[in-house]
N, C-alpha and C positions, 0 to 999 in steps of 0.2 A: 678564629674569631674575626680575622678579618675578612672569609669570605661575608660572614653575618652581616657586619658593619654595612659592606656595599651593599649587598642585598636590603639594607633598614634604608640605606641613603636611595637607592633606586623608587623603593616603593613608596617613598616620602612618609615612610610612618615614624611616629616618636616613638619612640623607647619602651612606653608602656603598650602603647595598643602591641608592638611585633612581640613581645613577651607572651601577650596574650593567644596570640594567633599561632603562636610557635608549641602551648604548651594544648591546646586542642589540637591540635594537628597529631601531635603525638599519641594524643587518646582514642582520637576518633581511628588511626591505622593498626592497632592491634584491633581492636574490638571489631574491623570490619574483616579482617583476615579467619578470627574466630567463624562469624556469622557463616563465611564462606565454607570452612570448614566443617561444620554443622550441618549445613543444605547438602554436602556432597555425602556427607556418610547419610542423612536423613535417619536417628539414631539419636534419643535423645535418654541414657539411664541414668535414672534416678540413684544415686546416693547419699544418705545422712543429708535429704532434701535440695540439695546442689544439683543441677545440670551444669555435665563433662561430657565432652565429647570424647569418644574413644573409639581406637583404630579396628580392635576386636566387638564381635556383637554379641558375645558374651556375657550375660548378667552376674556378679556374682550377690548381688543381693537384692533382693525388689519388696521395698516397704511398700504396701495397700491398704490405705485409710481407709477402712469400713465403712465411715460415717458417708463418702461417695458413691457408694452402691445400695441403688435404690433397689433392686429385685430382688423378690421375695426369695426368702430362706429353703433350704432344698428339703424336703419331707423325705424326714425317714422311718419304715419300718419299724414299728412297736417289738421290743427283743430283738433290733438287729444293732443297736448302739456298739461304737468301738469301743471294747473292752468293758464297756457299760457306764463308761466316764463320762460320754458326751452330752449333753440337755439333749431332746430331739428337735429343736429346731436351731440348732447350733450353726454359723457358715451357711457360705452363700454356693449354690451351685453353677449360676452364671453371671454375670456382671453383667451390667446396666445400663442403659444410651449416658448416663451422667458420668458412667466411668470412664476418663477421659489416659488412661494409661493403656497406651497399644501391649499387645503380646506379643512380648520379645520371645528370641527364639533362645531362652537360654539352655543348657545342658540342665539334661533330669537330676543330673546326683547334685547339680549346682542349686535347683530349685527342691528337691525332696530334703535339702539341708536348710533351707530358710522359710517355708511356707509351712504354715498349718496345715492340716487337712481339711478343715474349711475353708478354704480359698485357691484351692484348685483352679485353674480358669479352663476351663470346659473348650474343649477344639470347636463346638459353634459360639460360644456367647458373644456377644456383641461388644466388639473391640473399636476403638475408633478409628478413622483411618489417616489421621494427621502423620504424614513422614513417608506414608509405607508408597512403595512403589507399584504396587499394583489397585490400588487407591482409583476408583474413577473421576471422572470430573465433577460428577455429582455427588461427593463426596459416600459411598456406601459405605455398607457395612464389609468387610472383606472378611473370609475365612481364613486365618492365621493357623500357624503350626502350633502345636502345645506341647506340653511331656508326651515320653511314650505310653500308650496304653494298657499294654503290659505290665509296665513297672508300677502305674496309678494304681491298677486294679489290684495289684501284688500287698501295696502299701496302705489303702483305704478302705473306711470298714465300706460295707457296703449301699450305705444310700452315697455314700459321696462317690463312687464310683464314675469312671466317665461312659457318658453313654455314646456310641455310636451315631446314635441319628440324632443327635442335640442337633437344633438350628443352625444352619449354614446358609451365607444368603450372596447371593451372584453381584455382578456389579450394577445392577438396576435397582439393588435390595430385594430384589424377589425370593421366597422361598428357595432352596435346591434340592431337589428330588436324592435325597441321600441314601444308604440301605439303612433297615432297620437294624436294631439291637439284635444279638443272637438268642433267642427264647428260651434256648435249653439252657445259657446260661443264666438269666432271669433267673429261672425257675428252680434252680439250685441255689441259688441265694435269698430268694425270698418267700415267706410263707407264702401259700395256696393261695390265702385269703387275699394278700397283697398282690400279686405279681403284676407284673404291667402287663395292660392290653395292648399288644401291638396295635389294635385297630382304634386307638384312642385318639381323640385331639392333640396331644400333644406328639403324636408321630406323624413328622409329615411327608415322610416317604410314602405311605397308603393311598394317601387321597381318602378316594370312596369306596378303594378294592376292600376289603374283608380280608385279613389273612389266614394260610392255611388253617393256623393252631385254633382260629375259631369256629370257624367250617369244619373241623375234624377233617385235614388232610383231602376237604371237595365234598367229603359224605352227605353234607347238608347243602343244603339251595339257598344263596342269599335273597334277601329280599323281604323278608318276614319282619314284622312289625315286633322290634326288640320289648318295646314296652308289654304286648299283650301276653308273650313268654321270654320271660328274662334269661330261663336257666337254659336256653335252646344257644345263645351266643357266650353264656357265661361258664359252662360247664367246664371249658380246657383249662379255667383259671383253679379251678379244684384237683384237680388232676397232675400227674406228671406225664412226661409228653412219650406219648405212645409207642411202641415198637412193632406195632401190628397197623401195617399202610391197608387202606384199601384198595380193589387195584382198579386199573382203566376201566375195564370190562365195565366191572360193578357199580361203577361212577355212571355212564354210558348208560346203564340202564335204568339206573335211579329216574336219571332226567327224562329218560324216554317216558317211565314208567307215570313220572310224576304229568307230562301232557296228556298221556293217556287219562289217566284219572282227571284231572281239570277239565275233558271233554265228554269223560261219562257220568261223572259225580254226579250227587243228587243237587236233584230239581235242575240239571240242562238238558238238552233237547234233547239227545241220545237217549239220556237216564229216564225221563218221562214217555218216551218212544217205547221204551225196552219193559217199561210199567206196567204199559196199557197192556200190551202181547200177552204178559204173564197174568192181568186182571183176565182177559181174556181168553187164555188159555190156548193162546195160539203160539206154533213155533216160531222161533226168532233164531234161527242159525243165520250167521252172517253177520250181526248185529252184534251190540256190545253183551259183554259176557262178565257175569259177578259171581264174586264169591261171596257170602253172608256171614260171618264169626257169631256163634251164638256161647256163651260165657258158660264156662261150670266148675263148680268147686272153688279154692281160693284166691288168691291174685295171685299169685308164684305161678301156680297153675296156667291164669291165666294168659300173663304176660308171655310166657313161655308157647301157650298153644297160639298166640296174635302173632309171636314173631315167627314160628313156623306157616301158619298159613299166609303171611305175608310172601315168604317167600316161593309157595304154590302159585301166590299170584301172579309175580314175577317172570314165574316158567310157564304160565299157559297164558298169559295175556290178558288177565280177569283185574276186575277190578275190586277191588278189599274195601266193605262196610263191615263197620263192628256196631253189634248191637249191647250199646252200653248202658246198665242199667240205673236204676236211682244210686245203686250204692258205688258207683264208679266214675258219678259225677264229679267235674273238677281236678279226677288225679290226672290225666294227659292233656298236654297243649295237642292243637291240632300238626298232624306231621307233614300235610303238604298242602303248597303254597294256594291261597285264594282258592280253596276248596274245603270240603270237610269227607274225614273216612265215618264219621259218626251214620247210622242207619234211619234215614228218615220217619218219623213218629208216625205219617200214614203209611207207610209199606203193606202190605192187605194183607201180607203170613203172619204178621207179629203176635197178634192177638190172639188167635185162635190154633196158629200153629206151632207157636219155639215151646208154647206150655206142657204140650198134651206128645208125651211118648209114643203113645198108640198112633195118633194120627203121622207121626213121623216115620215110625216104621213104615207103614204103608205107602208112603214117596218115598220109599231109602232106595240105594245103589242096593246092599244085602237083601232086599225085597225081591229085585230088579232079579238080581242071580238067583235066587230060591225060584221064582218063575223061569227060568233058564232064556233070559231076555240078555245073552250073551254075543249074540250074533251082531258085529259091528255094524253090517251095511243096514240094519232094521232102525225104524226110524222110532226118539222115545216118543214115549207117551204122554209126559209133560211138559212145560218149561223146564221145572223145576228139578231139585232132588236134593235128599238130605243125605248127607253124608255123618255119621256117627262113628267118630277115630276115638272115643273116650280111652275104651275095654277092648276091645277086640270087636271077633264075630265079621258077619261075610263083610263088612262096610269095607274090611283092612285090606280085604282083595282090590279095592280102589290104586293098590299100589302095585300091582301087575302089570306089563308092556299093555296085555292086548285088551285090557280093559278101558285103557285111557283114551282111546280113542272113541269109543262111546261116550266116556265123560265129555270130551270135548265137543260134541255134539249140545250139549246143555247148557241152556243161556244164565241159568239161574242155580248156583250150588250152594246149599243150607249146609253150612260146616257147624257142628258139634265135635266138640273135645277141648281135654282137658291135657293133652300132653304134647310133647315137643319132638314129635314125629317126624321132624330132619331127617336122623338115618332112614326112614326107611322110604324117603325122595330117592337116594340113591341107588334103592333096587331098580329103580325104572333107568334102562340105557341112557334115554335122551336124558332124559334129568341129572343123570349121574355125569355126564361131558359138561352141562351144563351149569354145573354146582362150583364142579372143578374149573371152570373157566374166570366164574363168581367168584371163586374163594379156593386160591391155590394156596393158603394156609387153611387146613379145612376142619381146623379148630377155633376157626374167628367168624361159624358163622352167627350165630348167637351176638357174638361183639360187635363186630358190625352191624345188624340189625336192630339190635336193642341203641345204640346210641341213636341209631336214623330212624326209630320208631316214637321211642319211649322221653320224651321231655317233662320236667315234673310240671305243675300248673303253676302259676306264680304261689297260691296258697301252700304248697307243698315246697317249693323251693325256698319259702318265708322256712318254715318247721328246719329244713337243713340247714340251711346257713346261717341262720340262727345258732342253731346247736355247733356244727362245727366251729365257726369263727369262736365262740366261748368257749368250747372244750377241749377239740381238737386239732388246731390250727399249729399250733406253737411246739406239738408235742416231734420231739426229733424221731419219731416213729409212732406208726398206727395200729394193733390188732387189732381185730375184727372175730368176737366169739358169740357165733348164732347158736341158740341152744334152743332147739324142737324136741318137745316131752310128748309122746304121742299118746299113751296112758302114765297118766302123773299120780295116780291111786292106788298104781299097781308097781310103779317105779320109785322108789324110794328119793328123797332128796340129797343125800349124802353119799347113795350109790353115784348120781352121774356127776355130782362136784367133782369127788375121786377119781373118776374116769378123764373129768376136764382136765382136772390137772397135773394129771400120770402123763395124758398128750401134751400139755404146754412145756411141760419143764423136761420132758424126757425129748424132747425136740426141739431143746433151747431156744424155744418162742419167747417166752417170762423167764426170770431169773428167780430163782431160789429164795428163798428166805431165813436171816440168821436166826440163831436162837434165843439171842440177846433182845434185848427190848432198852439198849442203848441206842443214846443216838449215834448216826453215821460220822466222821468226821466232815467237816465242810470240804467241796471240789468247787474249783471254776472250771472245770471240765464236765461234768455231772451232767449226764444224759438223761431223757425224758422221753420215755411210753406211755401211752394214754391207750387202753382199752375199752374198748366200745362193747359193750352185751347188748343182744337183741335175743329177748325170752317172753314170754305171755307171762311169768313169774319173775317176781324181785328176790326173790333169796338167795340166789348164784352170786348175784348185781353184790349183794350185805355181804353175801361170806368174804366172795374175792376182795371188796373192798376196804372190810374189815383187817383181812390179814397182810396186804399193805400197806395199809394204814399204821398195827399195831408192832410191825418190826420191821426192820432194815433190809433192805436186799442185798445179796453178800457181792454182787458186783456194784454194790455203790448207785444203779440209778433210780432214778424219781421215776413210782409207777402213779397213775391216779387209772382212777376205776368208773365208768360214766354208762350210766343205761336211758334211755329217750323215752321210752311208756315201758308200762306191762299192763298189759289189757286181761289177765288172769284166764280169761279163753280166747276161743277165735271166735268172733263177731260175726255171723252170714247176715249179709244185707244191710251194713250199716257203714256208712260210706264216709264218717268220719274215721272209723276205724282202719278203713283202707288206707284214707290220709296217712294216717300214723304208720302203717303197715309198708306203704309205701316209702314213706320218708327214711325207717328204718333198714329199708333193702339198700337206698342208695348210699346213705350215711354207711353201710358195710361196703357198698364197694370203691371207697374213698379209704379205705385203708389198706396198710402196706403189706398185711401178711392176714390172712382169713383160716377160719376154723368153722367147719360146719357139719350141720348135724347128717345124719342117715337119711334119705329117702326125701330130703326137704325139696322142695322146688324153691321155696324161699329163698335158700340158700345157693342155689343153683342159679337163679339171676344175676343175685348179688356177687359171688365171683364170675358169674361170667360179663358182668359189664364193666370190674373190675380186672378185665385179662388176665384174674390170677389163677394158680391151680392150687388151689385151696386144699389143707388137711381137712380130713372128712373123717369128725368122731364116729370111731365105731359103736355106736349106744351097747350094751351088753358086751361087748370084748375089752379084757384084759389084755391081751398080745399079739398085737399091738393095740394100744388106745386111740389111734387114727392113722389114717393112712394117708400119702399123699395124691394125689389126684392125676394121673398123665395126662390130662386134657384137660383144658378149660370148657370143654361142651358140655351143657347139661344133660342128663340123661333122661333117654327115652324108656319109660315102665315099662310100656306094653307095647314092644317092636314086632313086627309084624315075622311072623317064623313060619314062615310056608315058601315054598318053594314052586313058582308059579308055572316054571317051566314040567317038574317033576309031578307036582298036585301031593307033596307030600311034608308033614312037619320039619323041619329041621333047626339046627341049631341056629338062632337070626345071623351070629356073629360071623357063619361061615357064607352067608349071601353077599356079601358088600365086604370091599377091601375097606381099609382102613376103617375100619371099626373094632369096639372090643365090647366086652360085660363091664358095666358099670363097677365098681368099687364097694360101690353099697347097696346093690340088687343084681344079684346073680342072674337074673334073665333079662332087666335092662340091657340098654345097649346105646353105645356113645360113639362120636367119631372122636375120629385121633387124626 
């Protein structure tokens, strides 16, 4: 006390002011020692609303006032709710420039013990950067550390999920070029309908690239104007992601193939060069060279002879017009970029020549040889030449070594047919190294061609996604049962029900049904099949859907039964019917398991743009009621079985390796 006293006497203060000055002094030295200690950890957790400073950076509890988080609520998947508890717009997936709490780095099981699953804080969301040491002057947005991803993903249903490319922003606040989400797992957790687009706005790893899964692994050209065909960028979102790559080669030649076309197409200089010749009837060797696709019989047919002569075009250098009639308007978007394969309305053969049989014989290749006009080095006689692959007869000699070189003398080739005359490309040498170089899986040529060909038209992808998103979206598996009645007057209804479904249930495709007409007991595990029928008839559609409807399946799951049209025949030349016809092939090859009929080409699109090998009802056999398919390739009817080198019949399937007899036409022939 008596140093105090002199100290009060020194500074000449009275009594009360040095009380005064003594008992601030006291206050103001802890409180600045704090502060100090504060700045050095730069660390400030929240507890029961208290800022403590603490020597660990350890969280063990972190209270988040909702009412501070202005961004919007995370959307989630219709049927992907956790446990089904959650509203759908429940919880926030990122926090908000107002959210003024940085991301601590605390331990996962310390925060999987205090946080809902709405409030995750996401590894980009926008965190402040008050304290944090990599903070720039400008105050940014910094990327902070979160939970592990792993254990997020292990814990939360699936919209709350943490994404990989959520927003990350550098210290200028700029975007960072992050990687994307992994797709394949997207796509296992969310329906078809939903899945995210990786090339969407909210990914901002892409920029303006397109990624693979929407370009089909490069198979497609960007560039194409999304709005005037939707289903051409939107198609992977339906799909599961594929196991059949296509390969360099075939990419390499797309592109080439796709400038070549853009320089010969109709109405450029080339194309109207190469016009006049053939108005004219002068030869054009040297010049650009066409092939012409004239349509016959159904669309299965169809699609099937377009994707094969596409790929003729391919191997000689020609360029691919189809002459598409009124009743095939609107089903395909166009396939390549700022051009059209469609066959100009003035063309000079259309009118007078695709009608009349007689006159086509008379320019055919089989003409050609009946005159013994065999000799390569002789020069033809017209531009032109038809070629008829329908049936057979001398046309199929077009697939002989030493005939192709004649053909390739011809500027102008009128393709007729109605079949899928791939294998018998590979009778020819060059074609068959060539095929193989195309398609070293040599049961994906069909797959490949048909997705880089065939786009539905926006009109026709309304009809499917439509249908799917309402009926088939949701379902935890898809059958797929095409049913082709080819005499329905002489084929009983109840004979091919029986046959349907000797094949479903003896090949545990559908599940059985009790005999009870009790109900099931309730499952929160209870799985769900939705079958799809494609028939010209409803009665198959009534029966199957009646008989799940009116008993339990003895494995407990929920079937529903769903058919798109029955058009009661087949419609020739009526181009809403195609629509429907059409919509109905693709809707089957969006399902996960296919059944199809005998002989159908229908059905032969349909799993082959679905890469499945589909049970193929045998119509009239009991044992077995379907068989399975070793190849996803459609089959060829009428393969070409002559022996070019011999001049003699033979069996087709011993000409060309890897091929075999189709499953359901003993003189067909498929590759494998």
């Amino acid at each position: 006390m008596e140093i105090f006293e002199v100290a009060k006497d020194k500074l000449g203060l009275d009594s009360k002011r040095y009380t005064t000055l003594l008992v601030v002094c006291s206050v103001a030295l802890p409180v600045s020692l704090m502060i100090l200690i504060m700045y050095q950890n730069q660390l400030f957790p929240l507890t029961g609303g208290l800022a403590k400073a603490e020597k660990s950076r350890n969280v063990a509890a972190l209270n988040v006032d909702s009412k501070n988080d202005s961004s919007p609520p995370a959307i989630i998947p219709d049927g992907r709710l956790h446990n089904g508890n959650l509203p759908p717009r429940f919880g926030n997936g990122t926090s908000s420039k107002n959210n003024s709490l940085p991301h601590t780095r605390g331990t996962d099981k310390q925060l999987n013990g205090t946080l809902a699953p709405g409030f995750w804080i996401e590894s980009g969301s926008r965190n402040g950067s008050f304290g944090n040491e990599t903070s720039s002057k400008n105050n940014s947005l910094p990327h902070t550390s979160g939970p592990d991803e792993k254990q997020l993903n292990g814990t939360l249903a699936p919209g709350f999920q943490k994404e990989s490319d959520s927003r990350n922003y550098s210290e200028n606040g700029s975007l960072l070029n992050t990687s994307r989400p992994n797709v394949k797992q997207l796509n296992e957790t969310l329906d078809p309908g939903f899945r995210k687009e990786s090339g969407s706005r909210n990914d901002s790893s892409q920029g303006n690239r397109m990624p693979d899964e929407k370009l089909l692994d490069g198979l497609l050209a960007p560039g194409f104007d999304e709005r005037s065909c939707a289903s051409r960028y939107q198609s992977f979102l339906f799909r599961k992601t594929s196991l059949h790559k296509p390969s360099s080669y075939l990419l390499s030649k797309l592109r080439r193939y796709e400038d070549i076309h853009k320089r010969w197409g109709p109405h450029s200089k080339s194309y109207n060069k190469a016009l006049k010749r053939l108005r004219s009837s002068h030869d054009s060797r040297g010049g650009c060279k066409y092939i012409v696709w004239i349509p016959s019989n159904g669309l299965g047919n169809r699609m099937l002879s377009m994707a094969a002569t596409f790929l003729y075009a391919l191997l000689t250098n020609r360029v691919l017009l189809v002459n598409h009639k009124s009743d095939m308007a609107n089903l395909f978007c166009e396939p390549f970029l700022n051009t059209s394969w469609l066959l100009p309305e003035d063309f000079p053969l259309r009118n007078h020549h695709f009608g009349s049989s007689k006159h086509r014989y008379a320019h055919s290749f089989g003409s050609m040889l009946n005159k013994s006009i065999t000799n390569t080095s002789m020069e033809p006689p017209e531009p032109y030449l038809d070629l008829n692959l329908a049936l057979g007869g001398y046309d199929q000699l077009a697939f002989c070594d030493e005939n192709q070189a004649l053909l390739q003398k011809i500027p102008w080739l009128i393709l007729l047919s109605d079949q899928y005359f791939v294998p018998s490309l590979f009778m020819i040498s060059s074609f068959n190294r060539e095929i193989s170089k195309l398609f070293p899986e040599k049961e994906t040529v069909f797959y490949h061609l048909g997705h880089y060909l065939f786009h539905p038209s926006n009109q026709v992808w309304g009809l499917i996604t439509r249908f799917y998103q309402a009926y088939l979206a949701k379902a935890d598996e898809r059958i797929g049962l095409q049913i082709r009645v080819y005499h329905d007057k002489t084929t009983p209804f109840q004979t091919v029900m029986d046959q349907i479904l000797d094949c479903v249930l003896k090949e545990k495709l559908l599940p059985e049904v009790a005999d009870t007409q009790e109900p099931a007991p309730p499952s929160r595990n209870q799985t769900s099949k939705a079958i799809l029928i494609t028939s010209l008839y409803s009665e198959y559609y009534e029966n199957m859907k009646n008989m799940y409807w009116t008993r339990p399946t003895v494995t407990g799951e929920a079937i529903s039964v769903y058919q798109p049209s029955h058009e009661a025949y087949q419609h020739f030349g009526d181009n809403m019917h195609n629509m429907k016809a059409w919509a109905d092939i693709y809707l089957l090859s969006l399902c996960d398991v296919l059944v199809t009929s005998t002989w159908s080409t229908f059905g032969y699109v349909a799993h082959g743009l679905a890469g499945l090998k589909s049970w193929i009802w045998r119509m009239g056999s009991k044992n077995p009621a379907c068989q399975r398919a070793i190849s996803m390739e459609p089959c060829c009817h009428f393969p070409l079985s002559y022996d070019c080198k011999t001049r003699v019949e033979v069996n087709a399937a011993t000409l060309v390796p890897n091929t075999m007899h189709c499953e359901d036409r003993k003189n067909g022939l498929k590759t494998v």
